[in-house]
Biotite code that builds the C-alpha atoms (Angstrom):
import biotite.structure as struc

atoms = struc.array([
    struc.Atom([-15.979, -1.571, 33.871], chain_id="A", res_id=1, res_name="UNK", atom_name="CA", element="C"),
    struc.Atom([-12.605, -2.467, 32.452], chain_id="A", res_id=2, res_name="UNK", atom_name="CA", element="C"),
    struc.Atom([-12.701, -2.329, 28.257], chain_id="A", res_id=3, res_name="UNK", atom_name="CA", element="C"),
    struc.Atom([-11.240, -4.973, 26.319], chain_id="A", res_id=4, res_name="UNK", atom_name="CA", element="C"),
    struc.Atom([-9.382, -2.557, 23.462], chain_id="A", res_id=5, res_name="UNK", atom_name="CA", element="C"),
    struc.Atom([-6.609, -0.674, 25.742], chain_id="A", res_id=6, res_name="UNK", atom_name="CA", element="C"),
    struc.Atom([-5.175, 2.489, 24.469], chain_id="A", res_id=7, res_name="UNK", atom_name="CA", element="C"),
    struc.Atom([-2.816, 1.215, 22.417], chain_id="A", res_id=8, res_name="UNK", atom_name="CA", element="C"),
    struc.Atom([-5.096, -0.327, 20.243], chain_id="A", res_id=9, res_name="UNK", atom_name="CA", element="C"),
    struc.Atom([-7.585, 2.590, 20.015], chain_id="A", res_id=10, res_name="UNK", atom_name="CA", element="C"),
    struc.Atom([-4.371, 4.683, 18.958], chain_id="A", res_id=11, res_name="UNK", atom_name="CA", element="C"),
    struc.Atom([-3.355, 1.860, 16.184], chain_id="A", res_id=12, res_name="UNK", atom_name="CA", element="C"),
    struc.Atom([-6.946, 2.387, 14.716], chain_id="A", res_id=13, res_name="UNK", atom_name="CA", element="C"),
    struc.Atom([-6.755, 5.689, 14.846], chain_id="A", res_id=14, res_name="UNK", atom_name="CA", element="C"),
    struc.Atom([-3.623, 5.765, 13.204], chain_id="A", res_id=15, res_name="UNK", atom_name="CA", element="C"),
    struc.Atom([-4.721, 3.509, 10.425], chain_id="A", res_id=16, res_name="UNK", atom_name="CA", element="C"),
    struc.Atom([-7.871, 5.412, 9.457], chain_id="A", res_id=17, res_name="UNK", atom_name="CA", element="C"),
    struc.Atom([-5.506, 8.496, 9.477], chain_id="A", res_id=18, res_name="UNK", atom_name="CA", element="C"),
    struc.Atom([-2.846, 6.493, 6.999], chain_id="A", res_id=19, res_name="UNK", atom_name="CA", element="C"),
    struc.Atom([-5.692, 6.014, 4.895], chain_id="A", res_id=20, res_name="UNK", atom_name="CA", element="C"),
    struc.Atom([-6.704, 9.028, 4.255], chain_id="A", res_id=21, res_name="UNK", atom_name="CA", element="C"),
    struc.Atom([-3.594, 10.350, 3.777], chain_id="A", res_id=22, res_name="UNK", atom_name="CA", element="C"),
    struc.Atom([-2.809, 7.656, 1.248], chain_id="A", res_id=23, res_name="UNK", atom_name="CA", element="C"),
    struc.Atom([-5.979, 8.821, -0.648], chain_id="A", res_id=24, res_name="UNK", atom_name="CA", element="C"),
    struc.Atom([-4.933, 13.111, -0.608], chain_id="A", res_id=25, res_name="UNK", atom_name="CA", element="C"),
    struc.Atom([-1.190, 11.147, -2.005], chain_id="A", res_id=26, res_name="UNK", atom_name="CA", element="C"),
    struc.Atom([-2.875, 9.505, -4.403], chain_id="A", res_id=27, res_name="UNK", atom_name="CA", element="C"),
    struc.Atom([-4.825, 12.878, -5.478], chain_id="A", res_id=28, res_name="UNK", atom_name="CA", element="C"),
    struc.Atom([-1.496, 14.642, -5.722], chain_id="A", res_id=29, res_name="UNK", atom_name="CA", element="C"),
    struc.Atom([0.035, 11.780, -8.092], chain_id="A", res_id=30, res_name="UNK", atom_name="CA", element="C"),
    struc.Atom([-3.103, 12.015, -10.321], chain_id="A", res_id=31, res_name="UNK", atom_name="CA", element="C"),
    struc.Atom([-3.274, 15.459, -10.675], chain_id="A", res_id=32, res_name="UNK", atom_name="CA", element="C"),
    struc.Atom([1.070, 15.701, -11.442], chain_id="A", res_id=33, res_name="UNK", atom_name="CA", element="C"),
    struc.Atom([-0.087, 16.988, -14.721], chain_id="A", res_id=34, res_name="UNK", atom_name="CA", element="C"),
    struc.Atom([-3.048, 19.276, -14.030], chain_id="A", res_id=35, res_name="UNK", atom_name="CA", element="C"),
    struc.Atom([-2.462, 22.592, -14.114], chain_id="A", res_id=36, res_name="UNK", atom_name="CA", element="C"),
    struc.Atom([-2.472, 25.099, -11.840], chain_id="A", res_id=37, res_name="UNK", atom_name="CA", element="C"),
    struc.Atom([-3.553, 21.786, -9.422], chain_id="A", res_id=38, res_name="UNK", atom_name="CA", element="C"),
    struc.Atom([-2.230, 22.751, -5.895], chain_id="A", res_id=39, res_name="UNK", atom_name="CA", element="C"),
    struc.Atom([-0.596, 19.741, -4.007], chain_id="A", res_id=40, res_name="UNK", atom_name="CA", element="C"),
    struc.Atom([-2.376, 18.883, -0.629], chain_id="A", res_id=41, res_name="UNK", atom_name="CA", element="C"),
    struc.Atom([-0.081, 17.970, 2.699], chain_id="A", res_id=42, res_name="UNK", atom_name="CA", element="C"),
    struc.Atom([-1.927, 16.121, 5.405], chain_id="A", res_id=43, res_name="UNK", atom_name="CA", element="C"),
    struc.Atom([-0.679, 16.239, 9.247], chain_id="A", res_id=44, res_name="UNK", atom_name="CA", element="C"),
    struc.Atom([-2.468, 14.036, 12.119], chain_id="A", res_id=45, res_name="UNK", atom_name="CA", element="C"),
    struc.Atom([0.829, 13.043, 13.577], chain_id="A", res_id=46, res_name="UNK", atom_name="CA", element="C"),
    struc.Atom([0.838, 16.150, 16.257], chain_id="A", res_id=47, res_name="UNK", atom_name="CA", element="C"),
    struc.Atom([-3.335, 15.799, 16.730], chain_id="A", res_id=48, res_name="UNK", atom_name="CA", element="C"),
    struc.Atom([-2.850, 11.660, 17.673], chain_id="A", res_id=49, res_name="UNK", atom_name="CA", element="C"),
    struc.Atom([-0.325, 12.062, 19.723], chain_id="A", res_id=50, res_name="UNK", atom_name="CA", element="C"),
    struc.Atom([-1.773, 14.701, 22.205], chain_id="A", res_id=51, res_name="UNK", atom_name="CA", element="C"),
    struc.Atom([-4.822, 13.065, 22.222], chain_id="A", res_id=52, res_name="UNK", atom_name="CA", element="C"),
    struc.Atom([-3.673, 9.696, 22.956], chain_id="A", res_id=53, res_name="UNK", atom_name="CA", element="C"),
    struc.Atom([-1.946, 12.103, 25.906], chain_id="A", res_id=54, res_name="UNK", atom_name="CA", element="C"),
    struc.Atom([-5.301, 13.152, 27.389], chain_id="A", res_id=55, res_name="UNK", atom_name="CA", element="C"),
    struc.Atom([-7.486, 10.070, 26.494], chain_id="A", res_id=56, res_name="UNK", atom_name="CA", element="C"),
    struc.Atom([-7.430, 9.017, 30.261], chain_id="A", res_id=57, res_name="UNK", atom_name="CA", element="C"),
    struc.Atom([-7.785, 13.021, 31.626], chain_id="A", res_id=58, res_name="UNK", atom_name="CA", element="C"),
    struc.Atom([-11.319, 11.788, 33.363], chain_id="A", res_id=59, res_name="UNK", atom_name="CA", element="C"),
    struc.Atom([-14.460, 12.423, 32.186], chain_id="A", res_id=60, res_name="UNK", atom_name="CA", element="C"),
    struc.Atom([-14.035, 15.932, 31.156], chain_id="A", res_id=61, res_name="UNK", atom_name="CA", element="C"),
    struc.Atom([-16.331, 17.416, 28.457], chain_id="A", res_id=62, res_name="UNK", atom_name="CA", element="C"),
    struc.Atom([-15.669, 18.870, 25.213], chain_id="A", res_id=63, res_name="UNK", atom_name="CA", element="C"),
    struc.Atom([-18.451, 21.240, 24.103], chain_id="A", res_id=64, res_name="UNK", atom_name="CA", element="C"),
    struc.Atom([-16.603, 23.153, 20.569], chain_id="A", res_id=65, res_name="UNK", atom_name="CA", element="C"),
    struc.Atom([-14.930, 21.429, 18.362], chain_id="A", res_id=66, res_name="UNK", atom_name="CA", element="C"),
    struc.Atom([-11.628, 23.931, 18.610], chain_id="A", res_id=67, res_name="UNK", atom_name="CA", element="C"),
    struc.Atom([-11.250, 22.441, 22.556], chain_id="A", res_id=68, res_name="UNK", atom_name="CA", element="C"),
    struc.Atom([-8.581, 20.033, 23.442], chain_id="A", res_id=69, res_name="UNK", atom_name="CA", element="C"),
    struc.Atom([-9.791, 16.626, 23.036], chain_id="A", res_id=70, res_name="UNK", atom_name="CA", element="C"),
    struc.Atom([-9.988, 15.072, 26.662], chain_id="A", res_id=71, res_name="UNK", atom_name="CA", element="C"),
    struc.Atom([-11.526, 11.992, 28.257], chain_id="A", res_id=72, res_name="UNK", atom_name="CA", element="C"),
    struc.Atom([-12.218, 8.652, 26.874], chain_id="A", res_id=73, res_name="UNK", atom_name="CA", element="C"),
    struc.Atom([-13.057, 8.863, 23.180], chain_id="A", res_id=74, res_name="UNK", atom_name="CA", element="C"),
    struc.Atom([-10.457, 11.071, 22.643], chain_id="A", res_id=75, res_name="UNK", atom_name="CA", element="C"),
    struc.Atom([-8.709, 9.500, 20.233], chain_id="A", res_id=76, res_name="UNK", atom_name="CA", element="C"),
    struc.Atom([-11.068, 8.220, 18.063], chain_id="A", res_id=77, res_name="UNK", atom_name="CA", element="C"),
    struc.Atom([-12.324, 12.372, 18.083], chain_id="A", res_id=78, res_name="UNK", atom_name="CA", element="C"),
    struc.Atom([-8.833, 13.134, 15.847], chain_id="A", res_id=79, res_name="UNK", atom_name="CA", element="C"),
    struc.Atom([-9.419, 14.788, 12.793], chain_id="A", res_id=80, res_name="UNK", atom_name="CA", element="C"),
    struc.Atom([-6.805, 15.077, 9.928], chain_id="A", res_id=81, res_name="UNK", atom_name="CA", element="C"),
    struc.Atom([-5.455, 18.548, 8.885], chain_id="A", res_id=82, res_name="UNK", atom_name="CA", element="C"),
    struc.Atom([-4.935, 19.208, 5.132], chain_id="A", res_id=83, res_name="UNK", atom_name="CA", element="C"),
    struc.Atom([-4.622, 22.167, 3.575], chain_id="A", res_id=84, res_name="UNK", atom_name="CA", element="C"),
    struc.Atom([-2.361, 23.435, 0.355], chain_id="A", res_id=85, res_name="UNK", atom_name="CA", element="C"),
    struc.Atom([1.180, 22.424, 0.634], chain_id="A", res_id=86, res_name="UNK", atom_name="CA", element="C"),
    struc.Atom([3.605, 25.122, 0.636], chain_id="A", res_id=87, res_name="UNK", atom_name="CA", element="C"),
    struc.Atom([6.529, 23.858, 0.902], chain_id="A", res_id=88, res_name="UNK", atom_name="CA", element="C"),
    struc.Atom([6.661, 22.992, -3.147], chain_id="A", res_id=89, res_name="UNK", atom_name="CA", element="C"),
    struc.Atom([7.265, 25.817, -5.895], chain_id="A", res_id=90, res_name="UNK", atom_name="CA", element="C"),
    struc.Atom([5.391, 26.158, -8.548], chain_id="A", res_id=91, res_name="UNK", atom_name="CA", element="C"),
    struc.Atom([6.224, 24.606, -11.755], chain_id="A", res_id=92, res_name="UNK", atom_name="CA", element="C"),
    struc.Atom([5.978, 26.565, -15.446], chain_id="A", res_id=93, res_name="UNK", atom_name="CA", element="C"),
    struc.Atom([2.329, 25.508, -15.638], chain_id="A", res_id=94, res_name="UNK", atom_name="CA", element="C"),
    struc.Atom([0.955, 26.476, -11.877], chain_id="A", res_id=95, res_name="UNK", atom_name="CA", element="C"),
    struc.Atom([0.937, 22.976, -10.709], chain_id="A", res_id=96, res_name="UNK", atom_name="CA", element="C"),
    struc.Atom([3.023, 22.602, -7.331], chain_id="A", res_id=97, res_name="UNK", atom_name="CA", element="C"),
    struc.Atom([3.240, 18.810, -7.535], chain_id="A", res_id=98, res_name="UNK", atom_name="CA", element="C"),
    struc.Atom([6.636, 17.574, -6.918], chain_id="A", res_id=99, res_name="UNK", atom_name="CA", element="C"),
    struc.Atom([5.727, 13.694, -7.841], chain_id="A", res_id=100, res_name="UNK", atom_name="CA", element="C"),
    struc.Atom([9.096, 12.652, -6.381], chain_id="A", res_id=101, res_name="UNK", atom_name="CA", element="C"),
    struc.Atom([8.430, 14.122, -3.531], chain_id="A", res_id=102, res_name="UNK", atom_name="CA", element="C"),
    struc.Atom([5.136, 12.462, -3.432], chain_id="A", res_id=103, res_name="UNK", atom_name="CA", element="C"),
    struc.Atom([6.331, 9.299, -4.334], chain_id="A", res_id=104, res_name="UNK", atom_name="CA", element="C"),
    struc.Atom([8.258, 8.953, -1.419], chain_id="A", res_id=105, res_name="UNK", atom_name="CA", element="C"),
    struc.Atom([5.580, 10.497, 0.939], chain_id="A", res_id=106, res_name="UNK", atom_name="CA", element="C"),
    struc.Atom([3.741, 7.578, -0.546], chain_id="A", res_id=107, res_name="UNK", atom_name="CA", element="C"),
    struc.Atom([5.962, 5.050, 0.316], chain_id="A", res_id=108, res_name="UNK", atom_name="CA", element="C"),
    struc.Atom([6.517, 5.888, 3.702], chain_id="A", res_id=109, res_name="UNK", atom_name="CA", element="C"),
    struc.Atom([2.976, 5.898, 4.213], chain_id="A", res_id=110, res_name="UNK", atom_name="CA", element="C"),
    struc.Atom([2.665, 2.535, 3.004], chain_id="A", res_id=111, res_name="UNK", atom_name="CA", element="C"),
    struc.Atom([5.449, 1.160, 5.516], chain_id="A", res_id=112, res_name="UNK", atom_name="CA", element="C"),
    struc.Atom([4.026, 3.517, 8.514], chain_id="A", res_id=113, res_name="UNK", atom_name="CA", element="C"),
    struc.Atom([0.481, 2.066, 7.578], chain_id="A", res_id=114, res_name="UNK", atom_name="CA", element="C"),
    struc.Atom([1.587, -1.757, 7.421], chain_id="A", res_id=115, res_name="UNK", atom_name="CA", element="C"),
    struc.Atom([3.691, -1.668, 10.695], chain_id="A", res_id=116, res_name="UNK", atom_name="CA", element="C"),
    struc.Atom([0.659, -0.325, 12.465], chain_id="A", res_id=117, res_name="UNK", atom_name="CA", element="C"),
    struc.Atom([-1.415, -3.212, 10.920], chain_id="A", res_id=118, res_name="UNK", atom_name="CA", element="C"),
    struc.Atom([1.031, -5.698, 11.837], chain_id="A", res_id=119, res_name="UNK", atom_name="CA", element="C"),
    struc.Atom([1.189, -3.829, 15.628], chain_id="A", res_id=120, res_name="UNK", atom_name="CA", element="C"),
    struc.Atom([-2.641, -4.108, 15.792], chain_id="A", res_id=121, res_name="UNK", atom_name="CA", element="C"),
    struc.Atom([-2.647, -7.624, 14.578], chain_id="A", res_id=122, res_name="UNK", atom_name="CA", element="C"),
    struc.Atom([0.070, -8.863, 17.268], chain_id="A", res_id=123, res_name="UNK", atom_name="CA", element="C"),
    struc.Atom([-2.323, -7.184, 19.907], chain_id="A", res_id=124, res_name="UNK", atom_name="CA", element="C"),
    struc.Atom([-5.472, -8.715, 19.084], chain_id="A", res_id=125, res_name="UNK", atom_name="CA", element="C"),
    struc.Atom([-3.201, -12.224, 18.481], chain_id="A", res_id=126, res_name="UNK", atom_name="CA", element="C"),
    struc.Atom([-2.611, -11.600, 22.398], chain_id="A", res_id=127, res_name="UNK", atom_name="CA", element="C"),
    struc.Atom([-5.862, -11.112, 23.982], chain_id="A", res_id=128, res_name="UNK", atom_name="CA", element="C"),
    struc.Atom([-7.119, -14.168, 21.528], chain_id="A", res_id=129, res_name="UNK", atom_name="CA", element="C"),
    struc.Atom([-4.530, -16.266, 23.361], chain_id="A", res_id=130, res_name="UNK", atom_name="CA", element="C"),
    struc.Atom([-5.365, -14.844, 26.684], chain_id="A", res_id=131, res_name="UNK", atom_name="CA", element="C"),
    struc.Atom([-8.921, -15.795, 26.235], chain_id="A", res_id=132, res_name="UNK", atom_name="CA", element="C"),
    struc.Atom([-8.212, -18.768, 24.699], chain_id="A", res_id=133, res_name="UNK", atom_name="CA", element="C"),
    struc.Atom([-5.707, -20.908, 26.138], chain_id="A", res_id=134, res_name="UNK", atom_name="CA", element="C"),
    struc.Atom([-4.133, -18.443, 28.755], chain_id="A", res_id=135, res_name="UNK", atom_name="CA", element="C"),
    struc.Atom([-6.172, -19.974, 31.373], chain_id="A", res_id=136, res_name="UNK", atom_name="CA", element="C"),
    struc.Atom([-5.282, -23.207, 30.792], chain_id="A", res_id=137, res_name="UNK", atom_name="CA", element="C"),
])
């Protein structure tokens, strides 16, 4: 049976979901600039999409642990979000390792990454509406 969403737009979900969770740990960094002793958060799910979107066709393999390689259809929508303590950033005079212009411009960036792949998912569904539509015609 042939699905209407190809890979492409299962990935551009994906990838959306991921941007907004990252936009929320961002947003948790920038509130807590003045905490002390806060420790910043990084996020990564850059590496994680892009082998799964890799092995999303790989068959119909099955994953039984959650440390296996995500395989098979599904795959992508299976990719979970690493964040753990930045440490890239030094610690400031009061503990906190917030570096707000650093986050500032994370945040940014995430904004642009997360509107291009709404504007990419838009285009694609603007497609198959026209094939369905009037493509026969």
């Amino acid at each position: 049976m042939s699905q209407i969403f190809d890979k492409t737009i299962k990935a551009l979900n994906a990838s959306i979901q991921m941007r907004q969770l990252k936009q929320n740990v961002l947003n948790a960094n920038i509130a807590n600039a003045e905490t002390p002793n806060y420790r910043a958060q990084k996020m990564d799910f850059e590496a994680a999409l892009a082998s799964a979107i890799d092995r999303e066709d790989m068959g119909q393999m099955h994953v039984e642990h959650n440390d296996h390689y995500l395989m098979g259809q599904g795959a992508i929508s299976r990719v979970e979000a690493d964040i753990y303590d930045n440490p890239e950033i030094a610690y400031n005079n009061d503990g906190n390792t917030v570096d707000l212009e650093k986050e500032m411009a994370s945040l940014n960036e995430n904004s642009i990454l997360y509107e291009a792949a709404t504007r990419l998912i838009n285009k694609k569904l603007a497609a198959l509406k026209y094939a369905a539509s009037e493509g026969g015609r």
